[in-house]
C-alpha positions as CSV (number, residue, x, y, z in Angstrom):
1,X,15.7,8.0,4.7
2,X,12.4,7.7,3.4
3,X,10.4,7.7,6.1
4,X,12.7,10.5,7.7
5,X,11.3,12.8,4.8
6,X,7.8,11.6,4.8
7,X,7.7,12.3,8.8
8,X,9.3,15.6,7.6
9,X,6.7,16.1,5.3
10,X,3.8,15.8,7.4
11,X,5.7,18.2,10.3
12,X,6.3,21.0,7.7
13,X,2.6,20.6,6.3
14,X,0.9,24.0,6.8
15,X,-1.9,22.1,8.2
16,X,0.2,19.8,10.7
17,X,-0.9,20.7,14.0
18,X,-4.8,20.9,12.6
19,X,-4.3,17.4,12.0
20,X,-3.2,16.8,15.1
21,X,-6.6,16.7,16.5
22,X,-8.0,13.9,13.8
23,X,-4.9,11.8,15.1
24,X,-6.1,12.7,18.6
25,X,-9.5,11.2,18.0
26,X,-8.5,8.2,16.0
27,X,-6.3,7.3,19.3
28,X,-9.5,7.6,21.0
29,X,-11.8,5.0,18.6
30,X,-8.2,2.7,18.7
31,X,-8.8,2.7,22.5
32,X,-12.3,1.9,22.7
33,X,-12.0,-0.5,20.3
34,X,-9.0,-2.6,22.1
35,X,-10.9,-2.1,25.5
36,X,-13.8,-4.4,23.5
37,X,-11.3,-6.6,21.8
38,X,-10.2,-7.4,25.2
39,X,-13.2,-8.3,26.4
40,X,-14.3,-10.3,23.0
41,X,-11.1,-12.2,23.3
42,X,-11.3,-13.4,26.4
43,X,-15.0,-14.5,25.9
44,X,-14.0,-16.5,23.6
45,X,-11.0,-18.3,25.3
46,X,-12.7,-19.2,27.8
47,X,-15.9,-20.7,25.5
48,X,-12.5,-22.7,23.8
49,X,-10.4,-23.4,26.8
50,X,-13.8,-25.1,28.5
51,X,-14.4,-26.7,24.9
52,X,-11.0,-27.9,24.8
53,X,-11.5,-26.4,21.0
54,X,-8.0,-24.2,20.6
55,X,-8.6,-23.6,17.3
56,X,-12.1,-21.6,17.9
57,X,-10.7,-18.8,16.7
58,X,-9.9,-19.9,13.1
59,X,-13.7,-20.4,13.0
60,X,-14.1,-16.8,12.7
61,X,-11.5,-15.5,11.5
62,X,-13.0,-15.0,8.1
63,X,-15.8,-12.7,9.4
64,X,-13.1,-10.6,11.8
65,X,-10.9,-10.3,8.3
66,X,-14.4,-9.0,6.5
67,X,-14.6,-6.6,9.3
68,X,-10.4,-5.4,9.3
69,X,-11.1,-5.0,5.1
70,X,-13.6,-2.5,5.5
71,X,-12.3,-0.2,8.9
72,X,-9.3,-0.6,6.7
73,X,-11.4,1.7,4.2
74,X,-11.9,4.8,7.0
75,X,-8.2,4.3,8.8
76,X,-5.8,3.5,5.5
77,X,-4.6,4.6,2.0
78,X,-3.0,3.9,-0.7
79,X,0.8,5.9,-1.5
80,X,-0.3,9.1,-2.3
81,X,2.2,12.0,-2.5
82,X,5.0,9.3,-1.2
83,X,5.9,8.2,-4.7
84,X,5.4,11.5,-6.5
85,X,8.2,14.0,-5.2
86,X,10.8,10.8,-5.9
87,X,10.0,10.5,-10.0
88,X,12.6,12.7,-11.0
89,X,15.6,11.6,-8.4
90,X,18.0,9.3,-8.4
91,X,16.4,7.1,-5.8
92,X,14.7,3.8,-6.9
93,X,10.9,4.1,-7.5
94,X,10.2,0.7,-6.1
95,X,12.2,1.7,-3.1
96,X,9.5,4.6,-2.3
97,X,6.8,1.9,-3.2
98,X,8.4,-1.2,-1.0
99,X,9.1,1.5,1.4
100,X,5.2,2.2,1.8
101,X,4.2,-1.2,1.2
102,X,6.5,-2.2,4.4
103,X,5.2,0.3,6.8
104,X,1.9,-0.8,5.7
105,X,2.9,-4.6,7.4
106,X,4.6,-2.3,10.2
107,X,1.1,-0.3,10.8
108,X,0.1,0.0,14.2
109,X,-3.7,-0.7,13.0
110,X,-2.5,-4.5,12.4
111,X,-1.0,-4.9,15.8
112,X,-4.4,-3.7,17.3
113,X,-6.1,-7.0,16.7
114,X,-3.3,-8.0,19.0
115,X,-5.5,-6.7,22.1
116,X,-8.2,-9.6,20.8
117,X,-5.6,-12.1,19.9
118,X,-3.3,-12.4,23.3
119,X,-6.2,-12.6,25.5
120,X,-7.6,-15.6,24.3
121,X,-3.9,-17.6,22.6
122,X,-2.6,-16.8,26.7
123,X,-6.6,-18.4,28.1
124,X,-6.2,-20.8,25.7
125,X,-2.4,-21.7,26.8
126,X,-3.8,-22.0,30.3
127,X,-6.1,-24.5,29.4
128,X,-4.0,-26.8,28.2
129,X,-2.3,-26.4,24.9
130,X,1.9,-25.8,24.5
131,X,3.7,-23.3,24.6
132,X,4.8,-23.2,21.1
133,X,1.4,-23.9,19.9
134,X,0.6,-20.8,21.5
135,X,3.2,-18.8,20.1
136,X,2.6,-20.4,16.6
137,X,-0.9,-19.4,17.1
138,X,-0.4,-16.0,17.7
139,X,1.7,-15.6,14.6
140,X,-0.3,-17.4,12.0
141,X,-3.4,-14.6,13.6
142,X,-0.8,-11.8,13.0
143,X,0.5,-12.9,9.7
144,X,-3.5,-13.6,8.7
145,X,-4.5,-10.2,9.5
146,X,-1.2,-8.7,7.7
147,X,-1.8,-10.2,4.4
148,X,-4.9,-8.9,4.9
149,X,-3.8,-5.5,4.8
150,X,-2.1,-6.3,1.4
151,X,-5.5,-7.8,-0.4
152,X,-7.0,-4.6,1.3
153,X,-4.5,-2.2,-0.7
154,X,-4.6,-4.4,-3.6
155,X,-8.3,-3.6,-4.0
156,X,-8.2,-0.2,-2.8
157,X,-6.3,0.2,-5.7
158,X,-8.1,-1.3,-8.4
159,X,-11.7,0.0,-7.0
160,X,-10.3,3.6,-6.9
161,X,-9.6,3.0,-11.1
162,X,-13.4,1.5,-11.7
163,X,-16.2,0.7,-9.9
164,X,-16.8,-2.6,-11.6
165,X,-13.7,-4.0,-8.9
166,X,-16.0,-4.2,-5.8
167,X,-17.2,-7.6,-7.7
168,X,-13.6,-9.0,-6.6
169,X,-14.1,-8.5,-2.2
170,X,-18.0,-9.1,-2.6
171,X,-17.5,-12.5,-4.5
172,X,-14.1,-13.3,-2.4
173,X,-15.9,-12.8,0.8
174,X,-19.5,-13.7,-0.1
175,X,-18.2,-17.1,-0.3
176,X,-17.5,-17.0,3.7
177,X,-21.3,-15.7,4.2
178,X,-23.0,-17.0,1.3
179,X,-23.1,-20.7,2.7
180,X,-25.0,-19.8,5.8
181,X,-27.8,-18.5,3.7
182,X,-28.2,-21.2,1.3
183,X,-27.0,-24.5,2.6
184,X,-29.3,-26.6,4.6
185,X,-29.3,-27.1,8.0
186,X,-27.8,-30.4,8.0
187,X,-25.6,-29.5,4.9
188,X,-24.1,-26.9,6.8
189,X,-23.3,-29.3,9.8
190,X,-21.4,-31.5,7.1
191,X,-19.6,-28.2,6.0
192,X,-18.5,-27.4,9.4
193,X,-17.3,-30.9,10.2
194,X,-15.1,-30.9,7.7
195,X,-13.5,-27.5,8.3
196,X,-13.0,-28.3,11.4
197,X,-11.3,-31.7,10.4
198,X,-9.3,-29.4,8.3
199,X,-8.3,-27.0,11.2
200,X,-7.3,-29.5,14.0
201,X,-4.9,-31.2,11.2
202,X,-3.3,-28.6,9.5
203,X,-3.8,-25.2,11.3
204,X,-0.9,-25.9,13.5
205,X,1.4,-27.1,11.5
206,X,4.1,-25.3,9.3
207,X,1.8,-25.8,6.1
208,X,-0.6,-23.2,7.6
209,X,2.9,-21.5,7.6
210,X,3.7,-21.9,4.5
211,X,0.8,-20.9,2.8
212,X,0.0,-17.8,4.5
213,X,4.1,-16.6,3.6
214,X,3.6,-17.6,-0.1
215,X,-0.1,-16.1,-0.2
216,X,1.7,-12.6,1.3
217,X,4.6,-12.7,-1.0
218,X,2.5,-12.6,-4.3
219,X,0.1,-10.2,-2.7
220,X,3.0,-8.1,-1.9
221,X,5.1,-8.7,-5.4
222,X,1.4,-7.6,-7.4
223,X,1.0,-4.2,-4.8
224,X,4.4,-3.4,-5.8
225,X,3.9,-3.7,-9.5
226,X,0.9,-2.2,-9.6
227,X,1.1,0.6,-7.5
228,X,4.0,1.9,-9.7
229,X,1.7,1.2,-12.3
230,X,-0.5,3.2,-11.9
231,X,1.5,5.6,-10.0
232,X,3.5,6.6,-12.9
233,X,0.2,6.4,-14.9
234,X,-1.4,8.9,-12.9
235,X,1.7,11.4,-12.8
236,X,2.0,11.4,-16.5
237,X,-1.7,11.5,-16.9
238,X,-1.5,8.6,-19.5
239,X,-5.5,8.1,-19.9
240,X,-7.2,7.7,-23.4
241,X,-10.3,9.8,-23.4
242,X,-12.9,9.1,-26.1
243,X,-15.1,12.3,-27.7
244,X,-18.5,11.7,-26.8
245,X,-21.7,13.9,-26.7
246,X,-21.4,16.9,-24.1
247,X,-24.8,17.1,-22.3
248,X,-25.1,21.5,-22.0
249,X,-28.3,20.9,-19.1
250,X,-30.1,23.6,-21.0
251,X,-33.0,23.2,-18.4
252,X,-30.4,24.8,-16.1
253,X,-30.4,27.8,-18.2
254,X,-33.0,29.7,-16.4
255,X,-31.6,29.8,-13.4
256,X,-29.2,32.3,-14.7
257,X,-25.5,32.4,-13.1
258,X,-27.0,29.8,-10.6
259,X,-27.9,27.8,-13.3
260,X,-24.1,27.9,-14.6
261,X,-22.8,27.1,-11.0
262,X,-25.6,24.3,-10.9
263,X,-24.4,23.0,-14.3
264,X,-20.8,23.0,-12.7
265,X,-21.6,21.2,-9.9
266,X,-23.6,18.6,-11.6
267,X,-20.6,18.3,-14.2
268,X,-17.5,17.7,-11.7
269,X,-19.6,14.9,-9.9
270,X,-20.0,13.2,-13.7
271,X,-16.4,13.9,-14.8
272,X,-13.7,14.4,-11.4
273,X,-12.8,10.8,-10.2
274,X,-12.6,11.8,-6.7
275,X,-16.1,13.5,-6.7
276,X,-17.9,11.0,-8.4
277,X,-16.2,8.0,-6.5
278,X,-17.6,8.9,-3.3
279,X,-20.7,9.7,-4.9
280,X,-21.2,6.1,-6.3
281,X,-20.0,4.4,-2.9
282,X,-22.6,6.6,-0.7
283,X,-25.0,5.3,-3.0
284,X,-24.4,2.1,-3.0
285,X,-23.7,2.1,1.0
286,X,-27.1,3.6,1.7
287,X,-29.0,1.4,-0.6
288,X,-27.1,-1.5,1.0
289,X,-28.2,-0.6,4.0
290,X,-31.7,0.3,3.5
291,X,-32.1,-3.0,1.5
292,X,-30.6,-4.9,5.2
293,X,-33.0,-3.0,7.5
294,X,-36.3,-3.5,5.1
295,X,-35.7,-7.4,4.1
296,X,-33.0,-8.5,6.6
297,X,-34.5,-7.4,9.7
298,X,-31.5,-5.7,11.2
299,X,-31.2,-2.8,13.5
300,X,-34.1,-3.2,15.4
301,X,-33.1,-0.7,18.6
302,X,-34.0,2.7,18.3
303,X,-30.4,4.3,17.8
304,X,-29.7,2.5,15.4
305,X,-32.9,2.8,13.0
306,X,-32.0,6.6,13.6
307,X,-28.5,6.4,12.7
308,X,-29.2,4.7,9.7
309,X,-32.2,7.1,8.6
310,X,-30.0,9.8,9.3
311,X,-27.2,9.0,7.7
312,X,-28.7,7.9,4.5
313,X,-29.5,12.1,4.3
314,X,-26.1,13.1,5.8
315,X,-23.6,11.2,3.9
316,X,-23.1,13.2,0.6
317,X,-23.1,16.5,3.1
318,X,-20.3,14.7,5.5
319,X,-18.4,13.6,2.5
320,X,-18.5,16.3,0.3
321,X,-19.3,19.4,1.9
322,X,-17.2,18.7,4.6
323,X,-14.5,19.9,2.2
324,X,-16.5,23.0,1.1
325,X,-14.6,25.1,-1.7
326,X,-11.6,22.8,-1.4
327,X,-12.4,21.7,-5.4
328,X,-12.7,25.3,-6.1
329,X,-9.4,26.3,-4.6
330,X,-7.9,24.5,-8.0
331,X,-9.0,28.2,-9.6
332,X,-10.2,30.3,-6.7
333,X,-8.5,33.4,-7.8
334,X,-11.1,33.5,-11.1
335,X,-13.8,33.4,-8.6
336,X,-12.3,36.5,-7.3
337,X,-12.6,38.7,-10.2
338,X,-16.6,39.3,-9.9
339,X,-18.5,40.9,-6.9
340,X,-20.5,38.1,-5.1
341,X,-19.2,35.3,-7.5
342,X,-18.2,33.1,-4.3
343,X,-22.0,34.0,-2.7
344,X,-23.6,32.6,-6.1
345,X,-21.4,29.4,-6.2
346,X,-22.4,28.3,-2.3
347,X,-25.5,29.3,-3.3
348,X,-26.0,27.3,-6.1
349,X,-24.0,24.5,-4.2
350,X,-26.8,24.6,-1.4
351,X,-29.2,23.7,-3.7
352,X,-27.3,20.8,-5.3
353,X,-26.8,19.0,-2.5
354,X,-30.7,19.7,-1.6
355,X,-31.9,18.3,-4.6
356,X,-29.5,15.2,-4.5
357,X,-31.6,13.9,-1.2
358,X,-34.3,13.5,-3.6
359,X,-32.2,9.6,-4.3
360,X,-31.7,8.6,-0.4
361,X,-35.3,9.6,0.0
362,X,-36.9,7.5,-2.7
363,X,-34.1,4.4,-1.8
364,X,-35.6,5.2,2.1
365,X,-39.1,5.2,0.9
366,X,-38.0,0.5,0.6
367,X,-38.1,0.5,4.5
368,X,-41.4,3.1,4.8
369,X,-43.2,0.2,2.7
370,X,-41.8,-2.9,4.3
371,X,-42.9,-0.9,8.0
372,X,-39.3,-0.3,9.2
373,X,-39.6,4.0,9.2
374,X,-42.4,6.3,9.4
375,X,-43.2,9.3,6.6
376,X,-42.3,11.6,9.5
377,X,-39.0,10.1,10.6
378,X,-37.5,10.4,7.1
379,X,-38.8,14.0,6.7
380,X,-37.8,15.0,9.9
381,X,-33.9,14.0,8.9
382,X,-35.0,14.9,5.3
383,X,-35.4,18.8,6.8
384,X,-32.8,18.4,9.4
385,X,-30.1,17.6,7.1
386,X,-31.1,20.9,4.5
387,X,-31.4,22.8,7.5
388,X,-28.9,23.0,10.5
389,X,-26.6,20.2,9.2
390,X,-25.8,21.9,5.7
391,X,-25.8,25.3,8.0
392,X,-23.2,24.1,9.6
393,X,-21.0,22.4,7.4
394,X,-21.1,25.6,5.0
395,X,-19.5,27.1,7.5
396,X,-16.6,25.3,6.9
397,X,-16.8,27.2,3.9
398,X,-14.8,29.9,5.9
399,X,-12.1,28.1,6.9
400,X,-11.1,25.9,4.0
401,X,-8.0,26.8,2.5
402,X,-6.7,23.3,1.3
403,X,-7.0,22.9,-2.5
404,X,-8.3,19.2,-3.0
405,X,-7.2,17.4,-5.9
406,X,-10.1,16.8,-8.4
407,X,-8.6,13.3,-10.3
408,X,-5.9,12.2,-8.5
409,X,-6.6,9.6,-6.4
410,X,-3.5,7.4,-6.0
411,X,-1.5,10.4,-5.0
412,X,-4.3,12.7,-4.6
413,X,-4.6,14.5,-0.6
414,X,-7.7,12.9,1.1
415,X,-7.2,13.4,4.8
416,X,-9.0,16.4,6.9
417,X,-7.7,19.8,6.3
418,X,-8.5,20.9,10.0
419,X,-10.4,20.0,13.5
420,X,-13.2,21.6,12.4
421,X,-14.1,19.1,9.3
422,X,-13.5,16.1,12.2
423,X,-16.1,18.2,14.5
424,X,-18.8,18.9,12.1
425,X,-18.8,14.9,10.6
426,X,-19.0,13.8,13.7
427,X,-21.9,16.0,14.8
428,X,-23.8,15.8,11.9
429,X,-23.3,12.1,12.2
430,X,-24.6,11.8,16.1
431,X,-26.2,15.3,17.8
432,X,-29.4,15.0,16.1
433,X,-29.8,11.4,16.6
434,X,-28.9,11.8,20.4
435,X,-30.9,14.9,19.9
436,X,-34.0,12.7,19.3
437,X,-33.5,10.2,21.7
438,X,-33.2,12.7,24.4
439,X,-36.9,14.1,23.3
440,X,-38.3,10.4,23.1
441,X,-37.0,9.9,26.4
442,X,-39.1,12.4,27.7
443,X,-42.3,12.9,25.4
444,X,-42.0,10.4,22.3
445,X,-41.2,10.0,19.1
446,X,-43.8,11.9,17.1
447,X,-43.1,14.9,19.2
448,X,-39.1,14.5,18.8
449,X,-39.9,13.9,14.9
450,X,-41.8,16.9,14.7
451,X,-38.8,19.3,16.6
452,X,-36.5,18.0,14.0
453,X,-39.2,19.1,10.8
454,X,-39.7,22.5,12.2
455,X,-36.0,23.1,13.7
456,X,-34.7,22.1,9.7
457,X,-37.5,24.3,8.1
458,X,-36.3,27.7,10.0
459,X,-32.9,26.8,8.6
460,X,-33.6,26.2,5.1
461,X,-36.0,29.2,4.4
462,X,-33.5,31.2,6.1
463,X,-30.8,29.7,4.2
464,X,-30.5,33.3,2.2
465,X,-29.9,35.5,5.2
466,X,-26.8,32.3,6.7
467,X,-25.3,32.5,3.3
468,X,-24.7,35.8,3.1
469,X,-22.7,35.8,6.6
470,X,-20.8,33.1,6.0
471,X,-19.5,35.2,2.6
472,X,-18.8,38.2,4.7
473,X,-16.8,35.8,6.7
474,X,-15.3,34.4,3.8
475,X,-14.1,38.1,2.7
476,X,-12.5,38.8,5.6
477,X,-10.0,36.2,5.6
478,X,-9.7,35.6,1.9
479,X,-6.0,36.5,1.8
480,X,-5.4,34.1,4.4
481,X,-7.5,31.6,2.4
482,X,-6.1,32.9,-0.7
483,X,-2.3,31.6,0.4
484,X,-3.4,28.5,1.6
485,X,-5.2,27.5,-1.6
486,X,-2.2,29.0,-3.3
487,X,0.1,26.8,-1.2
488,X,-1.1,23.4,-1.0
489,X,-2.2,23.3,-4.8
C-alpha cells in the first residue's frame, strides 16, 4: 500500500512528466555504464580463469564498494516526504521507514553491478570452479554491494546533520587505500599474502555468509532507528538554538537595496542547512581535487585538466543556481509587492555568486604553482563561468516555480524541478570544455583560452541589459510561477 501511494505521489506531482526527462537520462548513464561493466567483468574473468585465481574479484572489491558509496551520493536519498504525510495516521511509522529501507535493498542501482558480476562468476565457472561456488559467488557480490547501500544511507544520514561525519567513510575507507601509500614494498607483499590466504579459506564458505547477513542486519536495525529519529526530529523541529552575536555586514550597507539582497544571500548560505551543505561539500570537492592534480599527478589528458578547471568555477552555479528563486518561492508573494524587487534580488544574486569564485580561484592558484594550469586557463573558465554559464542558468530563473525547502533535508525535496535544470548542468558542465578542445584541435590552446576570456567578458558587462529580459520574462508568467510556488510549498 505504501509504495502504491508513493508511485501515486510522484504521478500526481505537478512536475511528473518534467521529471520524466531526468529519468530518461539517468537510464542513459545506467546503460553506458553496464555496457563498460560488461566489458570490465569479463577482463577480469578471463585474467582469473587463466590465473586459476576465482577469488580475484574479492581483491577489489573494496575499491568497486568506494566507488558504489559515492555514485550512490548523485543517484540516491534518504526518505524524504515518505515518512512525513504518515505522522498523523494510524499506520506504523517504522512501517513507512522499513518500507523505504526495503526498496532501498530492492533498488535497481544494486542489481546494476550485476552487468560486472555475471560476466566474470559465468568466465570464471567455465574455467573450472562449481557450480554452486558460482552461485555462492554471485550472492556474497550481491549481498556485498547491498549492505553497502545501507552504510551508504547510514552516513548520508548522519553527514546531512554535521559535517564533522565525513571523518567516519574517509577513515572506514582510507584504511583500504591508505596501506598502498605507506607500507613498503615488501610489507605490502606480506599484506597481500595473507589476504589472499584469508580469501581462498573463508570467502567461500558459509562464514563469509554469515557475516555479511549479521553485518546487514545491524546496519539495517540502526537505519531504521535512526531515520525515525531524526525524522520525527525534523518534523517537530526539535533543535536547540543558542543566541549568539548576529553579524549585520554593515560594509554591505552601501550598496543600497543590493546591499540588503547581498546581506540575504550571504546569510541563507551561513544559516539554511541545505544551502550551506552543498556549499561546504563543493568546497571541499574542489580543494580535493585541486590538491590530487597539483601533488598526485592525476589527470594528465587534456579533457580532463579542463573538466576539472572548469568545474572547480561551475560547481556552486550548477548546484545552486540551477535552482534559481526556488529558496525564494518560500515568500515570493512579498517580493511582489515592490516594482523591480525580483530584478534587484537576481541582481544582487549575480554578484554573489561572482564574488564566491574569488575561493575556487585562489584553491586553483595550488596547481598554477606546482605547473599543472596556466594563468590564462583559469581566467578563461574564471570569465566563462560569470559570463555565458551564469547567463544561462539565470535563465532558469523564468521557469522555476518549485519552492525548495531551506532546512529540511531528511524530508526536504532535492530532485530537478524540470528538463531544463538537467540541460543547463549538463552543458555548463561539458560545452565549453568540448568547446575548447574543438578550438585546440584546430589552432591551440592559447587561442581557445583566449575565445573563452573574451566570449565570458561580453557576457558579464552586459549582464545589465540579460537581466533585465529575463525579468520581463519572469513577469509574464508570474501567475503561472506564482501557483506553482504556491503549490509545492
Amino acid at each position: 500500500m505504501l509504495r502504491k501511494n508513493t508511485k501515486l505521489s510522484e504521478k500526481r506531482n505537478v512536475m511528473f512528466e518534467a521529471n520524466q526527462y531526468g529519468k530518461l537520462i539517468g537510464y542513459i548513464v545506467i546503460a553506458i555504464l553496464a555496457i563498460e561493466f560488461i566489458a570490465l567483468g569479463t577482463f577480469l574473468g578471463w585474467t582469473a580463469a587463466k590465473g586459476d585465481v576465482a577469488e580475484m574479484i574479492f581483491y577489489i572489491m573494496p575499491f568497486l564498494l568506494i566507488f558504489d558509496f559515492g555514485t550512490r551520493f548523485a543517484t540516491q536519498q534518504t526518505p524524504m516526504m515518505l515518512v512525513k504525510p504518515y505522522l498523523l495516521t494510524p499506520i506504523s511509522k517504522y512501517s513507512a521507514i522499513e518500507c523505504f529501507l526495503v526498496s532501498q535493498v530492492l533498488d535497481m542501482g544494486n542489481f546494476v553491478w550485476m552487468t560486472f558480476f555475471l560476466p566474470y562468476v559465468f568466465i570464471v565457472w567455465c574455467g573450472g570452479i562449481s557450480g554452486w561456488a558460482a552461485l555462492g559467488m554471485l550472492c556474497l557480490l550481491h549481498l556485498m554491494v547491498v549492505v553497502n547501500s545501507q552504510w551508504y544511507l547510514l552516513v548520508r544520514t548522519l553527514v546531512n546533520q554535521s559535517i564533522w561525519w565525513w571523518a567516519l567513510p574517509i577513515v572506514f575507507y582510507g584504511s583500504f587505500v591508505l596501506p598502498i601509500f605507506v607500507l613498503s614494498d615488501s610489507q605490502l607483499d606480506k599484506v597481500t599474502d595473507f589476504i589472499g590466504n584469508l580469501l581462498s579459506e573463508y570467502i567461500f564458505s558459509w562464514w563469509a555468509f554469515l557475516f555479511y547477513a549479521i553485518l546487514f542486519a545491524i546496519l539495517f536495525t540502526v537505519n531504521r532507528y535512526q531515520q525515525m529519529h531524526l525524522v520525527y526530529g525534523e518534523i517537530s523541529k526539535n533543535e536547540k538554538t543558542n543566541l549568539k552575536h548576529v553579524t549585520e555586514f554593515k560594509a554591505l550597507e552601501r550598496f543600497g537595496q543590493i546591499g540588503e539582497y547581498l546581506k540575504l544571500e550571504v546569510k541563507s548560505t551561513m544559516r539554511n542547512k541545505a544551502i550551506r551543505t552543498r556549499f561546504i561539500q563543493g568546497m571541499c570537492f574542489i580543494t580535493f581535487f585541486s590538491l590530487m592534480i597539483a601533488f598526485a599527478g592525476i589527470y594528465r589528458s587534456s579533457f580532463e585538466r579542463n573538466f576539472f578547471c572548469l568545474y572547480a568555477f561551475v560547481f556552486f552555479g550548477a548546484a545552486n543556481l540551477v535552482k534559481v528563486m526556488c529558496p525564494e518561492g518560500n515568500y515570493i508573494d512579498l517580493l511582489m509587492t515592490q516594482k523591480e524587487n525580483i530584478l534587484t534580488l537576481l541582481r544582487a544574486k549575480y554578484y554573489y555568486y561572482c564574488a564566491i569564485l574569488l575561493l575556487p580561484l585562489l584553491i586553483q592558484l595550488i596547481p598554477v604553482i606546482m605547473g599543472q594550469f596556466s594563468i590564462l586557463m583559469i581566467l578563461a573558465y574564471l570569465f566563462t563561468a560569470t559570463g555565458p554559464i551564469y547567463f544561462m542558468l539565470f535563465q532558469l530563473a523564468v521557469y522555476n516555480k518549485q519552492t525548495l525547502p531551506l532546512n529540511d533535508k531528511i524530508t526536504g525535496k532535492n530532485q530537478l524541478e524540470n528538463k531544463w535544470q538537467a540541460i543547463a548542468s549538463m552543458t555548463a558542465m561539458f560545452l565549453p570544455v568540448v568547446l575548447v578542445l574543438l578550438i585546440q584541435a584546430v589552432f591551440d590552446s592559447t587561442t581557445a583560452y583566449w575565445v573563452l576570456i573574451i566570449i565570458g567578458l561580453v557576457f558579464t558587462l552586459t549582464e545589465s541589459y540579460w537581466m533585465r529580459s529575463i525579468y520581463r520574462r519572469m513577469m509574464v508568467r508570474r501567475y503561472q510561477n506564482l501557483e506553482g510556488f504556491h503549490s509545492t510549498r
